[in-house]
C-alpha positions in Angstrom: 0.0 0.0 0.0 1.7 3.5 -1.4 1.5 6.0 1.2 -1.7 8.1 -0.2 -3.7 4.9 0.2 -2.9 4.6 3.8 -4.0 8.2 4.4 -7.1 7.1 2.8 -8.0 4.6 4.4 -7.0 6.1 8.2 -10.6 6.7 8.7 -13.9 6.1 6.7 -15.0 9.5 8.4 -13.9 13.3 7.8 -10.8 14.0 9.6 -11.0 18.2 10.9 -8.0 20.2 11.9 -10.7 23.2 12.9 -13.5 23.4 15.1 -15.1 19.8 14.9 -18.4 21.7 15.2 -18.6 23.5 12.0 -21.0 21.5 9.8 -19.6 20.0 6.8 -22.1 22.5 4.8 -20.4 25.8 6.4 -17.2 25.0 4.0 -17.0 26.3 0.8 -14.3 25.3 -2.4 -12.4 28.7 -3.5 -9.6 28.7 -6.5 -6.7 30.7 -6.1 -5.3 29.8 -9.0 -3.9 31.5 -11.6 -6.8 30.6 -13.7 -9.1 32.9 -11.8 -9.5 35.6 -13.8 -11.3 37.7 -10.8 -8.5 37.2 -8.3 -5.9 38.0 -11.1 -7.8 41.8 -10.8 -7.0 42.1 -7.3 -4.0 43.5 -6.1 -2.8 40.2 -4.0 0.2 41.9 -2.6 -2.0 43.6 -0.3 -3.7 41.3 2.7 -6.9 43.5 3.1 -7.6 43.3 -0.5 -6.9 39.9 -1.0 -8.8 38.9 2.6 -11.8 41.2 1.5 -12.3 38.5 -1.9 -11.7 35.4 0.3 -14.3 37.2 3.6 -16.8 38.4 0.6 -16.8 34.7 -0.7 -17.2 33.0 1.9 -20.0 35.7 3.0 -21.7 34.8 -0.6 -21.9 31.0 0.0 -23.4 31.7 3.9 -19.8 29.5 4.8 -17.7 29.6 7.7 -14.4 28.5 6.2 -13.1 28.5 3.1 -10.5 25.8 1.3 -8.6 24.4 -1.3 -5.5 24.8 -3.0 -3.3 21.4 -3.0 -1.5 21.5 -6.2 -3.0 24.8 -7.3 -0.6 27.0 -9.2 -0.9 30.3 -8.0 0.2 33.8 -9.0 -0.1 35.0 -5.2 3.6 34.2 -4.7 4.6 36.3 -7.1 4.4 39.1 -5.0 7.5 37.7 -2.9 11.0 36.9 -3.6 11.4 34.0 -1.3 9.7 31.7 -3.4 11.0 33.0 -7.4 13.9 33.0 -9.2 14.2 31.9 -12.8 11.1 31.2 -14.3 11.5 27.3 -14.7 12.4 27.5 -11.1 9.6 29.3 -10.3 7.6 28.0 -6.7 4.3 28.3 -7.5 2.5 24.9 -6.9 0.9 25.0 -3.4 1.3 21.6 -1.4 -1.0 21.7 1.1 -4.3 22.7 1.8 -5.5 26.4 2.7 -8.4 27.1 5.6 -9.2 30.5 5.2 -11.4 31.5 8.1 -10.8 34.0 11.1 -8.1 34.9 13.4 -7.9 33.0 16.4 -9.8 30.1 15.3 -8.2 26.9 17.3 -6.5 24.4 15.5 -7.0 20.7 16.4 -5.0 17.8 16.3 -6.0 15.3 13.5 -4.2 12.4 15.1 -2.2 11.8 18.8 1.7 12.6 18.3 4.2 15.1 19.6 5.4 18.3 19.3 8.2 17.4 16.6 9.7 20.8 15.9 8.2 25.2 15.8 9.9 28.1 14.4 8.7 31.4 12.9 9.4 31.8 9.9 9.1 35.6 9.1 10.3 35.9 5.4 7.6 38.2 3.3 5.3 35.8 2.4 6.4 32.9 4.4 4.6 30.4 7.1 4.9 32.9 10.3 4.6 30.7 13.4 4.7 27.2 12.3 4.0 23.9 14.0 4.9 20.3 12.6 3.6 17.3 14.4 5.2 13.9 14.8 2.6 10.8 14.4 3.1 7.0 14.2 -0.1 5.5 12.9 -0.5 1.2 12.7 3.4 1.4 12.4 4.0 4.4 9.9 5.5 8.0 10.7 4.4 10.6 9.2 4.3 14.6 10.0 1.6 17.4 9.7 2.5 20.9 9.5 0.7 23.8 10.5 1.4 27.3 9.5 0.4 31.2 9.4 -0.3 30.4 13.0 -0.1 33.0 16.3 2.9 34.0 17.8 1.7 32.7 21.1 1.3 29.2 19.8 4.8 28.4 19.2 5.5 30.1 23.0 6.3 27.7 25.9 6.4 24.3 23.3 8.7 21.8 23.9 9.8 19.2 21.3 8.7 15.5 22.3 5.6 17.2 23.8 2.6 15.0 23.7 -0.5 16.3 21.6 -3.5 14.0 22.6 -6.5 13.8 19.0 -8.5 16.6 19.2 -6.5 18.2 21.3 -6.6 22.1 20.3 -3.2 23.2 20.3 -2.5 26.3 18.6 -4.7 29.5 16.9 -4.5 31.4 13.6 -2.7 34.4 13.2 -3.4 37.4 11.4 -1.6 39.1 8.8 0.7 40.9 11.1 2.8 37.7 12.1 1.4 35.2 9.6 3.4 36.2 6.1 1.0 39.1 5.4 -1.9 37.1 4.3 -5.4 37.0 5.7 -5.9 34.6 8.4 -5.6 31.3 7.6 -4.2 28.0 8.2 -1.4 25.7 5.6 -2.2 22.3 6.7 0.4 19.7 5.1 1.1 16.1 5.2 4.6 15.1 4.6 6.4 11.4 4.9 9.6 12.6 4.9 11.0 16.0 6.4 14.5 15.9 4.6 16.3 16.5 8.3 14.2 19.9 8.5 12.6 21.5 11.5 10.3 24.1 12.0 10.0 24.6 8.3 9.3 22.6 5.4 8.3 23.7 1.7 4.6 24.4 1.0 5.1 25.8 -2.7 7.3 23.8 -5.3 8.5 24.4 -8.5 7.5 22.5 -11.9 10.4 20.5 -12.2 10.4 19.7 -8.6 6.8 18.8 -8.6 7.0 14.8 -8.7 8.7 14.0 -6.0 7.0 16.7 -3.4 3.8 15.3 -4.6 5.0 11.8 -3.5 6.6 13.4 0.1 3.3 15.3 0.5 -0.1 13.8 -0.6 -3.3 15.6 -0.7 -4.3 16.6 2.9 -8.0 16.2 1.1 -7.3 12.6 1.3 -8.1 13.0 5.5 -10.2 15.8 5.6 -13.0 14.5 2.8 -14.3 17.5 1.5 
């Protein structure tokens, strides 16, 4: 069994990272892509304008939370130069999953694990306060990562800290420590962290596409949307 399946087939149920409370119907699909000829209007260099589209959308579909984006290629990071170089180098291709709803929200633990490693990463356009958690699941290791969190959820962590499922153990940030992006939350699943801690890529390049989307399935295939 490849290690997509066995996210599958974790639970026959909806996995949630947010609020287990919010009904299924409250979250809504939005494209970031560079396909979507409305957000390519908007000025995405500036977080009010680009988190008055994403609050108006979810507004429009009566939602709660908004989410989407594994494998999306977006023109958002063009905006920043810690994810472009040369064109064919390019990071655009987002590996993980946006939920775009409000600051503060709690973030939950999918699975039991520990605290494996937390840093802020404060580059223009980067994670902010970032979480990744440790799990062993029927005999396979695995991480989640969590970014564009609060400052005050990466304070007073230890790593090898237990984190019970369910278990809320950090809040969003808002654009003035998360990257400069409306609130949201990066939710990732990677196999293998390449040695890294704290920090691990959430946009890829074309050319380095295969092989992060082998490291880092779609988080879609917990969640169930």
């Amino acid at each position: 069994m490849n290690f997509s399946d066995f996210l599958f087939n974790i639970s026959a149920i909806p996995i949630r990272v947010l609020d287990p409370t919010i009904q299924a119907s409250k979250y809504v699909s939005m494209d970031l892509s560079e396909n979507n000829d409305t957000l390519n209007a908007i000025d995405v260099s500036s977080a009010s304008k680009l988190g008055e589209y994403v609050n108006n959308f979810i507004s429009q579909h009566q939602a709660e939370v908004a989410y989407g984006g594994y494998l999306e290629v977006r023109n958002i990071y063009k905006r920043s130069q810690h994810f472009n170089s040369q064109a064919h180098d390019e990071r655009n291709i987002h590996l993980g999953v946006d939920l775009w709803c409000a600051a503060k929200s709690p973030i939950y633990a999918p699975f039991s694990g520990t605290i494996h490693s937390f840093k802020n990463n404060t580059n223009y356009g980067d994670y902010g306060p970032t979480i990744i958690l440790k799990h062993t699941f029927e005999g396979v290791e695995f991480y989640t990562l969590y970014g564009h969190l609060s400052a005050d959820s990466i304070e007073n962590l230890q790593e090898g800290q237990p984190i019970s499922k369910e278990e809320p153990f950090a809040v969003l940030g808002d654009e003035t420590v998360n990257g400069n992006y409306p609130p949201h939350l990066h939710f990732q699943i990677i196999k293998d962290l390449q040695g890294l801690k704290g920090d691990y890529p959430g946009v890829c390049s074309k050319k380095d596409l295969e092989f992060y989307r082998l490291n880092c399935p779609d988080p879609n295939l917990l969640l169930k949307f």
